[in-house]
Residue, then its C-alpha position, 0 to 999 in steps of 0.5 A: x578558490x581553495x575553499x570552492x574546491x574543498x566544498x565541491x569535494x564534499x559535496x560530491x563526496x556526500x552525493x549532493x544534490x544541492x549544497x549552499x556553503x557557509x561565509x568562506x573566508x579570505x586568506x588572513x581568515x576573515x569571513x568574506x561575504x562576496x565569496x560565498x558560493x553554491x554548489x549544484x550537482x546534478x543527480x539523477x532521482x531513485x525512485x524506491x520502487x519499480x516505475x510503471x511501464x508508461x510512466x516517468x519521473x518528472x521534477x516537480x515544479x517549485x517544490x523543494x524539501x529542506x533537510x536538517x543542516x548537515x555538518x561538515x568535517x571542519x565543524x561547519x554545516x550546509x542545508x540542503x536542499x533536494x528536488x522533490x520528483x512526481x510520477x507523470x504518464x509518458x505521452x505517446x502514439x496510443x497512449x491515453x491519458x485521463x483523469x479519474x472522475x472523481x480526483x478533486x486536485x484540492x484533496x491532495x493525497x487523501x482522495x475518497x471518490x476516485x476509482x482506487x478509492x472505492x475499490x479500496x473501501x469495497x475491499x476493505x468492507x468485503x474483508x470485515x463481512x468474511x471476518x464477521x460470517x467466518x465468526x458465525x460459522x465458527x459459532x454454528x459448528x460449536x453449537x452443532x456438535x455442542x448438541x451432538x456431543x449433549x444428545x444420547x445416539x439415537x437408534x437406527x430407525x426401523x424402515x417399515x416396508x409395506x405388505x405386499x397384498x395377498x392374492x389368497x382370498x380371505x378365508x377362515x379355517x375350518x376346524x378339524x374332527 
């Protein structure tokens, strides 16, 4: 009972969430199988991030992550096991759940034709063009003033107004005496 009790303090010291005890042993020291014992804490998931407004996290069914063994002060260790959580949309008045047309369940997390997919790729292919025609602009205002800075400066061109037509008739002059 003893040995119960001290596993329960590390486990809940350690935060948890599923701890299996190594072969405690009986009272002259030997290990006694018929007392091995699991301890279960219930702890609630931290999500990383902010959840969704409309979303919940729900266990996801026999999924576990094992972890590395993790060792006791008495020189022993446990493996632990946590619950693995998915995001899931709440049901409710005026909610509507749907499923993206393209999602295929079988491709897991690496989905090419649903709607964030495309937007991704078009948004990433939108980027790469700003890059390549940034590339070129910068390219054509070198040259530009490559061939300003080559080039004498011009005069400024002579506007050539055209001659109002004379109202005189054409007459030559006569000489003098």
């Amino acid at each position: 009972m003893r040995t119960s009790l001290l596993l329960l303090a590390v486990a809940t010291a350690t935060r948890l969430s599923a701890a299996e005890s190594a072969t405690p042993q009986d009272q002259n020291g030997k290990e006694d199988s018929a007392l091995k014992v699991k301890i279960f804490e219930q702890v609630s998931p931290k999500p990383i991030g902010t959840i969704p407004e409309g979303w919940k996290m729900e266990k996801l069914a026999g999924h576990t992550v094992k972890q590395q063994p993790v060792p006791l002060p008495n020189g022993d260790s446990t493996d632990i096991s946590t619950t693995a959580y998915t995001l899931v949309p709440e049901a409710g008045p005026g909610i509507l759940v749907f499923r993206d047309p393209g999602f295929l369940p079988e491709n897991g997390n690496s989905q090419k034709r649903t709607i964030g997919a495309i937007l991704t790729e078009h948004a990433e292919a939108h980027g790469a063009l700003e890059a390549r025609l940034s590339n070129v602009i910068s390219e054509l205002k070198e040259a530009l003033q490559y061939k300003a800075a080559s080039e004498p400066p011009k005069p400024p061109a002579r506007r050539k107004t055209p001659l109002a037509p004379s109202t005189t008739p054409n007459v030559t002059p006569t000489p003098t005496p």
